[in-house]
N, C-alpha and C positions, 0 to 999 in steps of 0.2 A: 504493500500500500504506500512506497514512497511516493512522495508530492500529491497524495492523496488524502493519507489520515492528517488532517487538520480541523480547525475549529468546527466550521457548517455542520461537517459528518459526524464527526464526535458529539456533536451537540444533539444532531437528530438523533443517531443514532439514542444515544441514551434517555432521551426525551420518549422517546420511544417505548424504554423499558428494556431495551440492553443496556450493555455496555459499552460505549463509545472510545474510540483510541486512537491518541493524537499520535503521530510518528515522531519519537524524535529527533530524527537524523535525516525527516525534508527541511525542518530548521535548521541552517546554517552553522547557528552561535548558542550558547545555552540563555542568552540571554534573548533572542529571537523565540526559544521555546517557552521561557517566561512567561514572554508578551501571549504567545498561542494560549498555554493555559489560562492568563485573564481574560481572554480574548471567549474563551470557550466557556468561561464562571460567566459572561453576560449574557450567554444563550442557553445555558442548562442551570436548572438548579438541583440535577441529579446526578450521580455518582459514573464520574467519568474516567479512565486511565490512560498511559503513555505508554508506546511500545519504543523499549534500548534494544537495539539490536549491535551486540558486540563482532565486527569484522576486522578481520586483517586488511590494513594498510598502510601504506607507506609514511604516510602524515595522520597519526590516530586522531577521531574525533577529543573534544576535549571531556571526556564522558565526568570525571571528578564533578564537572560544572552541566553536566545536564542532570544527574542525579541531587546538585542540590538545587537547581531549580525543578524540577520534580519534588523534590522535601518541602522548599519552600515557597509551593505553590499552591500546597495542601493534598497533593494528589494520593491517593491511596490504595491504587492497585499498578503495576506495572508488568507489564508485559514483556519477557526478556525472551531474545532468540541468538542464532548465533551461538559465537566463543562460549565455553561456561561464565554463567555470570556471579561465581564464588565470591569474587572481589567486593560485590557492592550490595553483596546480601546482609551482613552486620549493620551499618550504614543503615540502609532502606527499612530492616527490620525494626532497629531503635527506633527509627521514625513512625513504625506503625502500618508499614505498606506491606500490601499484600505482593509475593511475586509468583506470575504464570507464565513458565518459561515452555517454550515451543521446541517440540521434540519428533523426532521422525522415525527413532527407533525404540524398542524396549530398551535395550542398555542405557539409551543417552536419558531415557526419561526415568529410571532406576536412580541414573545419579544424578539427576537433578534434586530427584528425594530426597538423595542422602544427604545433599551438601544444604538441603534447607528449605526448598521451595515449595510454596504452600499449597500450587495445584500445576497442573502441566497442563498442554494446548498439546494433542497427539493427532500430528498431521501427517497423513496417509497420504500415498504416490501420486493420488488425484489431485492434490493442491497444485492452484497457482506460487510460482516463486521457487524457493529450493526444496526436493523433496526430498532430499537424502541419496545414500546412493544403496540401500535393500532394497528399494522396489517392491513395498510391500501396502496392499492398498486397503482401507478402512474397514473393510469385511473381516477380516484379519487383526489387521495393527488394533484396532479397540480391542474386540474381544480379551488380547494379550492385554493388552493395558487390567483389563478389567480384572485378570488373576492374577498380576503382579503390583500393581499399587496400591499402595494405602489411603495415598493424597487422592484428591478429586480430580477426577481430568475431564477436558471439552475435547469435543470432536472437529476437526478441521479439514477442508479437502473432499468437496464433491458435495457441500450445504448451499440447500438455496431453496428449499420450503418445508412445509406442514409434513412431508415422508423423510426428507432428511434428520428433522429432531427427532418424531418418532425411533426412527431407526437407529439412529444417534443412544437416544434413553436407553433402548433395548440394549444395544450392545455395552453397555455400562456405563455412558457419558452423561455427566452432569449437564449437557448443553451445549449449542452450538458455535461456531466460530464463523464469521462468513465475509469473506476478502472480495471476491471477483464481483458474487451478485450485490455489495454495500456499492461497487464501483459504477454499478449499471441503474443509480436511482438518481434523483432530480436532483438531491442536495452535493449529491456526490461534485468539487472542485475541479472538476475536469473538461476537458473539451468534449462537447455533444460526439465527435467522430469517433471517440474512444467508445461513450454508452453504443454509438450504430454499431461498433464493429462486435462488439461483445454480444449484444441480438443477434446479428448474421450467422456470428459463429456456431458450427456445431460441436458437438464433443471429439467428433475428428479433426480440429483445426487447431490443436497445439501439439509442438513440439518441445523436446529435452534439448538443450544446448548445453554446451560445456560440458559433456561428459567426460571426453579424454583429462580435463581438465578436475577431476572430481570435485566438480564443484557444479552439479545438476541444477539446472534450473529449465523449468516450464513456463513456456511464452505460448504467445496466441502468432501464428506462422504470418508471416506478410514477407515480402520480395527481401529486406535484409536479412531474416532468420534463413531463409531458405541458402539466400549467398552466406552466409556463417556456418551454415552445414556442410556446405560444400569447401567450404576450407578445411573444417572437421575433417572429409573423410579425404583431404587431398596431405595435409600435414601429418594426418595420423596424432602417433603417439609424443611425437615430435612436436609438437603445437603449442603454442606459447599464450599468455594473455596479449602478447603486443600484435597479435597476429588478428585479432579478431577485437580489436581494442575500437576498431572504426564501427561497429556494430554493436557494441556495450555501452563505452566511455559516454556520459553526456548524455545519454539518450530519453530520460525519462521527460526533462521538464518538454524537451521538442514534442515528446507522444502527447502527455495528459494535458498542457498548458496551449500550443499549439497546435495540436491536433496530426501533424507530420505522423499518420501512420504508418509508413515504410523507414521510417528514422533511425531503426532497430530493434533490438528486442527486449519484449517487456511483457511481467508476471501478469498471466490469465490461467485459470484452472478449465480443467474439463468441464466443469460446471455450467461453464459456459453453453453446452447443448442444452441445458434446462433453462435458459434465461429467457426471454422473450417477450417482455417492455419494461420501462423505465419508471418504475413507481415512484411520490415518496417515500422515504425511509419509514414514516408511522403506518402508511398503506401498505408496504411489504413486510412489516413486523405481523399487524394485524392481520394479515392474510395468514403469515404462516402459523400463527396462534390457530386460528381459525381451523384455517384446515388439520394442523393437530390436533386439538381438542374433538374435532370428527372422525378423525383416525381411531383414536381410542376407545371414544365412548360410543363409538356406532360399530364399525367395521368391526374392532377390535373386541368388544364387546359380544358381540353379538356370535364372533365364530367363538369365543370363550363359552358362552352362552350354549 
């Protein structure tokens, strides 16, 4: 959800009755992400969070300083992906915040338990973004979660209505996670070509990039993903980031802010073949409530029955 999760969506979203989540690393500066969380305290008066997402790079974010403006901005749930994030769990804790760190396997979400974390986010092979490199997709990956944790976990990766939570609950999840279809609604900060291209799509219109590089990530295909595979299978094993750097670097704010969708490649889930118009954020909550609560107590009921 970079250059996505910020105020508007965070706001609807938890107005809504989720939970909404600012990104903190489409903000620049930790003091840009400040301004978001006040920015976002004057459109909700409901319990909203920040996702830190810890990556390798050359010039690290200044995380010390997004973490205390997260403390000091009152927030109280964080959303952590990426690197472990052992380092800022003492810290976050003292302060009171909850952390739900984002895990693609059993092992990695084992130790996320162990080092402290109070629930996980277990995103199966279906998600938009990076799905790990098991290839193991949510029919599965819950279940396991489900005879292995203690902590609570959400289900992530292929959610986007009233059969998804369903399905979600059953397999042992406290609740849903949902990336691709928040980015396909009216509040969502993005250029309108982004929500078209996300309708058009069907569930066979993304692909894994960067796998030679195990560093898997899931995009929605347009003319640069396709020219970025075809580097993939011309470099081989041999294949560098500098090599496919014209089709990564840069590329988000040209997608979601300008709409350039051939710019590169950029996180869409499968989910995308269930998408198919652009609600607000309270009409797509409501919907999926909706049509859960008819799942259960009709359908569900009834073959119990």
């Amino acid at each position: 959800m970079h250059c996505v999760g910020l105020a508007p969506l965070a706001a609807a979203v938890s107005n809504a009755g989720g939970l909404g989540i600012i990104t903190a690393l489409t903000l620049p500066t930790p003091e840009k992400l400040s301004e978001e969380i006040r920015r976002c305290r004057e459109l909700t008066d409901k319990p909203f969070g920040v996702n830190l997402t810890f990556l390798p790079s050359v010039k690290q974010p200044d995380y010390p300083g997004y973490v205390r403006a997260i403390i000091e901005g009152g927030v109280k749930a964080v959303e952590t992906a990426g690197n472990n994030p052992e380092k800022v769990l003492p810290v976050l804790h003292e302060a009171g915040v909850k952390i739900i760190h984002k895990c693609t396997s059993i092992r990695h979400a084992l130790k996320a338990e162990r080092i402290g974390c109070d629930a996980i986010s277990v995103d199966g092979f279906e998600c938009g973004g990076h799905p790990g490199e098991d290839d193991v997709p949510n029919f599965i990956l819950l279940p396991r979660a489900a005879q292995e944790l203690k902590v609570p976990f959400i289900a992530s990766g292929g959610m986007a209505d009233g059969r998804s939570l369903v399905a979600a609950l059953a397999l042992g999840a406290e609740g849903i996670n949902m990336g691709t279809r928040f980015l396909a609604t009216r509040e969502a900060p993005v250029h309108q070509n982004v929500k078209d291209a996300i309708v058009r799509a069907s569930e066979l219109d993304t692909r894994l990039v960067m796998r030679p590089l195990r560093n898997t990530e899931r995009v929605l295909t347009n003319a640069a993903v396709e020219r970025m595979l075809q580097k993939e299978r011309e470099f081989g094993s041999s294949i560098q980031f500098k090599d496919i750097a014209e089709e990564v670097a840069g590329v988000y704010p040209r997608v979601m802010y300008n709409g350039e969708m051939d710019a590169g490649a950029w996180s869409c889930g499968m989910v995308a073949g269930l998408i198919d118009d652009i609600p607000s954020v309270a009409d797509l909550v409501e919907r999926i409530m909706s049509e859960a609560d008819s799942i259960i107590q009709r359908r569900l009921a009834a073959i119990v029955g």
